[in-house]
C-alpha positions in Angstrom: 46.2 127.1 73.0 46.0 126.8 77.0 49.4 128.9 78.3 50.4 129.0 81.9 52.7 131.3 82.8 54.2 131.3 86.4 55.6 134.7 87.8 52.5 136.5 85.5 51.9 139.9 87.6 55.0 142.1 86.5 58.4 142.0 84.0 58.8 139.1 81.5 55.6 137.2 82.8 53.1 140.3 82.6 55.0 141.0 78.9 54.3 137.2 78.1 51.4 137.0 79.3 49.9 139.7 77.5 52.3 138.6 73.8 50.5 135.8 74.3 47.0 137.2 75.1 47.5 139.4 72.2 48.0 136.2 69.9 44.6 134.6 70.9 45.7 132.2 73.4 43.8 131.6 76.6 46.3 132.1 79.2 46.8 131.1 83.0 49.1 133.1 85.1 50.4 131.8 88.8 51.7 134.7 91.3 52.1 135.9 94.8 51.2 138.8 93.8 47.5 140.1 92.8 46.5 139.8 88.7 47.9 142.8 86.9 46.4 142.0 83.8 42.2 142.4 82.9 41.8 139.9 80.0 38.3 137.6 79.6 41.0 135.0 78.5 43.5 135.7 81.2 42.7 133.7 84.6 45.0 134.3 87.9 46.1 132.1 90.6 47.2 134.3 93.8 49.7 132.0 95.4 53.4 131.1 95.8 54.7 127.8 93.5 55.8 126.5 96.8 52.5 125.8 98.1 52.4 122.6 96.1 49.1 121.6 98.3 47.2 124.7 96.6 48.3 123.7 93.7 44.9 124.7 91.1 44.1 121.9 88.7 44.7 122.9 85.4 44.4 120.0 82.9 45.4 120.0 79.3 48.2 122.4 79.0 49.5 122.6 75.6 52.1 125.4 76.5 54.0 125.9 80.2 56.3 128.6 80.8 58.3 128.6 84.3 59.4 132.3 84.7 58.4 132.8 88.4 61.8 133.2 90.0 63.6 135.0 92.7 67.2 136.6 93.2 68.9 136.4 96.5 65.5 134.8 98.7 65.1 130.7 98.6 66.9 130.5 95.1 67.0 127.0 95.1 63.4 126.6 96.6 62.0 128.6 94.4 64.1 129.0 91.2 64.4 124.8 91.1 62.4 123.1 92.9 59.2 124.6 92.6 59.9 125.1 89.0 60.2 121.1 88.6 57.0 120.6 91.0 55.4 122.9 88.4 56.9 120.7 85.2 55.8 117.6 86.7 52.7 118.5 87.8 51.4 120.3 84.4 54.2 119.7 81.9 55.3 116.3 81.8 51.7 115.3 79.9 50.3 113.9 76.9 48.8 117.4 75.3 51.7 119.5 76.1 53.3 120.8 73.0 56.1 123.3 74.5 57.8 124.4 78.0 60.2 127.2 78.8 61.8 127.5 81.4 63.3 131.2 81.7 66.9 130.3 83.0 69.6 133.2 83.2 72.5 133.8 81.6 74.1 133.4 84.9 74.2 129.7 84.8 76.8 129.6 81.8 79.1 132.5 83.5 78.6 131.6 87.1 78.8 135.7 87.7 75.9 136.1 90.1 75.2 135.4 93.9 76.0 131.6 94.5 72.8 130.2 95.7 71.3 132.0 91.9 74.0 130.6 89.4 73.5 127.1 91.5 69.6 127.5 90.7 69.7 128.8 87.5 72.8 126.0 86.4 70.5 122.7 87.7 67.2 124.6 85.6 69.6 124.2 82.4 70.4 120.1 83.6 66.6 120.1 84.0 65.4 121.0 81.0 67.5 118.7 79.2 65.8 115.9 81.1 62.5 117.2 80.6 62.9 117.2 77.0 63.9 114.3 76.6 60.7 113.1 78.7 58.5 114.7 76.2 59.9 114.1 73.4 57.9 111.3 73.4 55.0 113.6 72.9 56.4 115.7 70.2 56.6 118.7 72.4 60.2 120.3 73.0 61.5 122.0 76.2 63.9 124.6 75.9 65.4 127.2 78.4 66.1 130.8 77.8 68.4 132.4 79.7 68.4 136.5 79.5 71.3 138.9 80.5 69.9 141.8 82.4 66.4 143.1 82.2 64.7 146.3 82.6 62.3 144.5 85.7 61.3 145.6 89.5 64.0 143.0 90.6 66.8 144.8 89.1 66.0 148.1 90.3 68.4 148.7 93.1 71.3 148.6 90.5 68.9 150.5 87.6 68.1 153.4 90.1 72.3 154.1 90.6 73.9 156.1 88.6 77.5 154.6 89.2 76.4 150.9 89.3 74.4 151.3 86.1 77.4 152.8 84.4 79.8 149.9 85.1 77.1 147.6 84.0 76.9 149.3 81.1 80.6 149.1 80.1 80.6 145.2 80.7 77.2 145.1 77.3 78.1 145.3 74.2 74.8 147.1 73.4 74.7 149.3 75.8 71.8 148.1 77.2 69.4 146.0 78.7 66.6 143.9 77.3 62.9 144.8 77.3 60.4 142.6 79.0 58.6 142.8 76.0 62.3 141.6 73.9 62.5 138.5 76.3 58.5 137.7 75.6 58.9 137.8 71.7 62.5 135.3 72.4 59.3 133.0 74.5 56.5 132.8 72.1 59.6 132.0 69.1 60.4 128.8 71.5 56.9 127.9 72.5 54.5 128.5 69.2 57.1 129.1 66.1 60.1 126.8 67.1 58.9 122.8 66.8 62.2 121.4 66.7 65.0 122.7 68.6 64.6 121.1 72.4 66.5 120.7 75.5 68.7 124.2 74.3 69.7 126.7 76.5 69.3 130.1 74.5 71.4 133.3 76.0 69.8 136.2 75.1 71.4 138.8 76.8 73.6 141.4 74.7 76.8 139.6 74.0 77.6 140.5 77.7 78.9 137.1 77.8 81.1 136.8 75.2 82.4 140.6 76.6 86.7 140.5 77.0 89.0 142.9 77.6 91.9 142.4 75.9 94.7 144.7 77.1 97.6 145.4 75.2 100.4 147.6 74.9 100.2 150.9 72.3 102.9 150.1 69.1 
């Protein structure tokens, strides 16, 4: 099948890109940043998704997965409404058969920067409407929205000693998820799943369902 992949040069998008690459797809990645991947089926589009006047034409996608995303820098521009330029542009068609849109776990807590829950909460309202638009092609549209990740973007608080160690008391597990974790949760929704559409899917952990219940000793 044809896969684009938006935000395709480095964490979940490189890992998703190359899951998918690995299962025989032909795959089409969009990023600022140059192509980190060297696949004859992997073609790369240089650009930001906000230049929706460079926009490539790319016609008959069967699979679109909107991970290109941004913490703290345009979240709303880029996080929302470049991800529903992209939808409308290449997902809202007759040959699509699946689109993700890689949310955060954020926009069910609200425990981020504003601007990013705000983003990440209308993708979830979004995808909703968007599968319900598709439906009418059989195709589903889910969301899924990770706790932390091991990526570049998360590096400031993965490079400190103190910081990681008070994230680590708020995860159940103990840890953070893989690219390569979130990738496998992408090509379940896209390829195996055919009937579970407009969900939002938390995959982060249990660091939401986290309490601390405090209590005195007997």
């Amino acid at each position: 099948m044809k896969v684009l992949i938006t935000g395709s040069s480095q964490g979940i998008g490189k890992a998703t890109a190359e899951l998918f690459l690995q299962k025989k797809h032909v795959v089409i990645g969009i990023d600022r940043q140059k192509a980190s991947i060297d696949s004859p089926s992997y073609t790369h589009y240089q650009l930001d998704i906000r230049q929706y006047n460079c926009l490539p034409e790319i016609p008959g996608v069967h699979i679109l997965i909107n991970n290109a995303g941004t913490q703290n820098e345009d979240d709303i521009d880029i996080n929302l409404k470049a991800l529903m330029h992209i939808t409308e542009r290449y997902g809202v068609q007759p040959d699509i058969r699946s689109i993700l849109n890689i949310g955060s776990a954020s926009a069910h807590t609200g425990s981020e920067f504003p601007a990013y829950c705000a983003s990440k909460g209308g993708v979830m309202a979004y995808t909703k409407n968007v599968a319900m638009r598709v439906a009418v092609f059989g195709a589903t549209c889910n969301s899924l929205d990770p706790g932390g990740v091991l990526t570049p973007l998360n590096s400031c608080v993965m490079e400190d000693p103190a910081l990681w160690a008070q994230i680590m008391d708020e995860t159940p597990l103990k840890r953070w998820a893989t690219p390569e974790e979130i990738a496998q949760w992408a090509y379940f929704l896209t390829v195996v799943n055919t009937f579970a559409t407009g969900q939002s899917i938390v995959v982060d952990g249990g660091e939401s369902i986290k309490h601390n219940f405090i209590w005195k000793d007997a």
